[in-house]
C-alpha positions as a printed NumPy array, in Angstrom:
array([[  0.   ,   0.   ,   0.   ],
       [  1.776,   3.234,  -0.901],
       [  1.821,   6.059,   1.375],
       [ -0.604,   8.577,   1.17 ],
       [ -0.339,  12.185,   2.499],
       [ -3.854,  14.537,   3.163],
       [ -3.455,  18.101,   2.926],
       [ -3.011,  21.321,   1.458],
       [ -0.418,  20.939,  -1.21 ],
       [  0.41 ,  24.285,  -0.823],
       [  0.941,  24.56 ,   2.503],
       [  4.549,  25.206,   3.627],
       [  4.537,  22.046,   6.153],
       [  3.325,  19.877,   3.716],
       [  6.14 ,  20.764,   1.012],
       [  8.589,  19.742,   3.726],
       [  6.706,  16.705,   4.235],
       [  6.604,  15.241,   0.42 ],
       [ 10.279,  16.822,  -0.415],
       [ 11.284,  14.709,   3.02 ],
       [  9.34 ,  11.543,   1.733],
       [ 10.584,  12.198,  -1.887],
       [ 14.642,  12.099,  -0.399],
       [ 14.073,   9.186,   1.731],
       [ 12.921,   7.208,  -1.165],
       [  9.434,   6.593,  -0.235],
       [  6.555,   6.61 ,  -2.787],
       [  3.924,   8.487,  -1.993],
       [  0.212,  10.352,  -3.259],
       [ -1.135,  13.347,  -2.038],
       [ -5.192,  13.642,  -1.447],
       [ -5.265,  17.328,  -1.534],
       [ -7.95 ,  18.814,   0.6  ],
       [ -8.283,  21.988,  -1.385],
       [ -9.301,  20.223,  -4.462],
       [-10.788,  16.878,  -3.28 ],
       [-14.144,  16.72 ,  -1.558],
       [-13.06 ,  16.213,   1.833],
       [-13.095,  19.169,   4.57 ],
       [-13.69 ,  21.532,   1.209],
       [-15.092,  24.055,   3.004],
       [-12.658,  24.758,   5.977],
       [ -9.172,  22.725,   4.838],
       [ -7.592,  24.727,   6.8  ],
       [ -8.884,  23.927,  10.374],
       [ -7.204,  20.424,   9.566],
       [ -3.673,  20.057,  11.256],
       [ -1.239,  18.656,   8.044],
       [ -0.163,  16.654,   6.858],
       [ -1.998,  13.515,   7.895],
       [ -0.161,  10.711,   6.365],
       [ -1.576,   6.964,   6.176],
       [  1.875,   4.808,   5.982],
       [  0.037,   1.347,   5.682],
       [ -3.411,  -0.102,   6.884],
       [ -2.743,   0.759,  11.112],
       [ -0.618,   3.313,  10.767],
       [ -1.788,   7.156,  10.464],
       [  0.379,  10.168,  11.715],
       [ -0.428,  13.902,  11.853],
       [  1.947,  16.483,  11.313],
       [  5.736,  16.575,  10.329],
       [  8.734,  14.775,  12.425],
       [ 11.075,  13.862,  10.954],
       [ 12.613,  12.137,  13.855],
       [  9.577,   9.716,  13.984],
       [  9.196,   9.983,  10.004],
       [ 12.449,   8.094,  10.107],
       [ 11.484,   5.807,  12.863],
       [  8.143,   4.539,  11.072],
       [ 10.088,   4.084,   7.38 ],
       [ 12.683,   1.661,   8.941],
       [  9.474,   0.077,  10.655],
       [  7.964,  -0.233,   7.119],
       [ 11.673,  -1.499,   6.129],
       [ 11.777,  -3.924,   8.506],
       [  8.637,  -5.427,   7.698],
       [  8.861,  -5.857,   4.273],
       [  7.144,  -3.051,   3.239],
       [  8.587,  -0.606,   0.274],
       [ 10.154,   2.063,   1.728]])
């Protein structure tokens, strides 16, 4: 399951977020809530990103300390990176 990341593309944090994911190798789409249905009419009451890295796994906003952590968890399991 590739990664997926919810939020404002725009939005500074989230930049940092996909060129972080992009550098680390990991594959990843973006539902953008500016142009998707979801939380259309406030998107920006919604801390970002939110990022789904498999089935259980769901963080909200940007570490890149536990970023790291959770890719060599994927790693470890067998997941892509």
């Amino acid at each position: 399951m590739p990664v997926i990341v919810y939020g404002i593309a725009h939005c500074d944090t989230v930049k940092r977020a996909r060129a972080w994911l992009a550098e680390h190798g990991v594959a990843a789409s973006v539902h953008d809530f500016k142009t998707r249905a979801l939380a259309l009419d406030q998107p920006s009451v919604v801390k970002r990103p939110v990022v789904e890295w498999d089935q259980a796994t769901v963080t909200v906003g940007f570490d890149p300390v536990l970023w790291t952590q959770r890719r060599q968890a994927l790693r470890r399991s067998g997941a892509p990176p």
